[in-house]
Structure formats: C-alpha cells, structure tokens
C-alpha positions as CSV (number, residue, x, y, z in Angstrom):
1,X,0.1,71.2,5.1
2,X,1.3,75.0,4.0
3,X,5.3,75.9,4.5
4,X,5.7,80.0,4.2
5,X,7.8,81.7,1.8
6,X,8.2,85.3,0.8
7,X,6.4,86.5,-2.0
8,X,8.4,87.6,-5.5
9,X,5.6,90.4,-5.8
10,X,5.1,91.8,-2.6
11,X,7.9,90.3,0.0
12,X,5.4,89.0,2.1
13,X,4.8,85.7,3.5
14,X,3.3,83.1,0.9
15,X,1.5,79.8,1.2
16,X,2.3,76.7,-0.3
17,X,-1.0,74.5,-0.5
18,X,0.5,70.5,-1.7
19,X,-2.6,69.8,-2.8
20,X,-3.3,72.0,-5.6
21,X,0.9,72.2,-6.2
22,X,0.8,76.0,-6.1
23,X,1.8,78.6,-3.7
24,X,-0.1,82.0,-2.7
25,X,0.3,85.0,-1.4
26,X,-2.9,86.2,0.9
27,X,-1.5,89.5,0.9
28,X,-1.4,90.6,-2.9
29,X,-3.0,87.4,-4.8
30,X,0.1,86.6,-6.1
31,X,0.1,82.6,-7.5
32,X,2.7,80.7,-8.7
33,X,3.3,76.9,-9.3
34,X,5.4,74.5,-7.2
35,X,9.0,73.6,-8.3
36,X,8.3,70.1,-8.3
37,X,12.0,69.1,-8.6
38,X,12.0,70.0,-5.1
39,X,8.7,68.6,-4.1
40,X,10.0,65.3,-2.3
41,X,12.6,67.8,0.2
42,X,9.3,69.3,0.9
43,X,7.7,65.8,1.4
44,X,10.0,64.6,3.2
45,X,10.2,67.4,5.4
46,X,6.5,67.4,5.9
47,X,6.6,63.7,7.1
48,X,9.4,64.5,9.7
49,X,7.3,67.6,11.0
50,X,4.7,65.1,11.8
51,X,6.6,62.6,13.5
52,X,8.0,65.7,15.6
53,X,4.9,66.8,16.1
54,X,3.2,62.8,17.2
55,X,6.5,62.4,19.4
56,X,6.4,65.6,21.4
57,X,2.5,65.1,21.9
58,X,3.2,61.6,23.4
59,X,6.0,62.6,25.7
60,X,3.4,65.5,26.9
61,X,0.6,62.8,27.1
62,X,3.4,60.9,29.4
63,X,4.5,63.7,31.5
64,X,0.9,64.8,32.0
65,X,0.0,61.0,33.3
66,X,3.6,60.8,35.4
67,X,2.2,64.1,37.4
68,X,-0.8,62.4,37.9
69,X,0.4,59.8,39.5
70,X,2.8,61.8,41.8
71,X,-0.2,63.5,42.6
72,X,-2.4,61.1,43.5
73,X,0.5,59.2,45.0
74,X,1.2,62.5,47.9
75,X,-3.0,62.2,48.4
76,X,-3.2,58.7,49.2
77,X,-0.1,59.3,52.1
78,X,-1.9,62.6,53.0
79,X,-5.3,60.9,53.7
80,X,-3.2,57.6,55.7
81,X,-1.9,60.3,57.4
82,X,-5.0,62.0,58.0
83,X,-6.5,58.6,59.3
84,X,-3.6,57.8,61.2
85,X,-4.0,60.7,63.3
86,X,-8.0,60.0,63.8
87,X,-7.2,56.8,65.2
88,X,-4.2,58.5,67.8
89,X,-6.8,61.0,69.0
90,X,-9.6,58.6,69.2
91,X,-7.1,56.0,71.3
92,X,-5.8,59.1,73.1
93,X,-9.3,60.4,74.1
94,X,-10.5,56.8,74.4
C-alpha cells in the first residue's frame, strides 16, 4: 500500500511504505518516519480504498456477464431466425 505526498526536501512526490512505517522520496532519497498519531486515518483509509476497489471490480465482473448474455440472447433469435427462414424456402421450393 503506498499513499503520495510531497517531499519537505525536494517538493516532489513521496512514498509512504506501511510496512517499514517510513516514507520516501524516489526522487532525492529523502526518508522520514511515519506520524503514527495519524496512522489509523491512514488505515482506515486504506481499508475503504479496498472495498472501493473489490466493489467496482464486481459491478464490472457483472456488467461484463449482463452483456454477455444480451449478446448471446440477440444470437440465439438471429440463428431461429436464420432457421426459420431455411424451413420457408425449403416449404416454398418444396
């Protein structure tokens, strides 16, 4: 899990890495240790991410199987139809 802040050193973007409690900057090397008073926002926000994350792969997991079925829905009436019209011409012709 790594949340992005800015860097006292340099401005740019640093990286906070839980499970060593310390954040880092890639850019300069800077290194400094995790307020911990505000560890459990962090947490917390962390577990809600995921459960954002879980829910929104679900409902694409669901949209992706609804489509499917629409899909194969319209080519099951498209190959009736197709094999309705066989048996016309071959009565017709017959």
């Amino acid at each position: 899990m790594r949340i992005t802040n800015n860097c006292p050193n340099c401005g740019r973007s640093m990286e906070l890495d839980l499970d060593n409690l310390k954040k880092y900057c890639s850019y300069c090397g800077s290194k400094l240790m995790i307020d911990v008073e505000n560890l459990s926002a962090v947490l917390i926000e962390r577990e809600r991410t995921k459960q954002l994350l879980s829910r929104y792969e679900e409902e694409t997991i669901q949209r992706t199987n609804d489509s499917t079925d629409k899909t194969l829905a319209i080519m099951m009436v498209a190959i009736c139809a197709a094999v309705a019209v066989i048996a016309i011409c071959s009565v017709i012709k017959g």
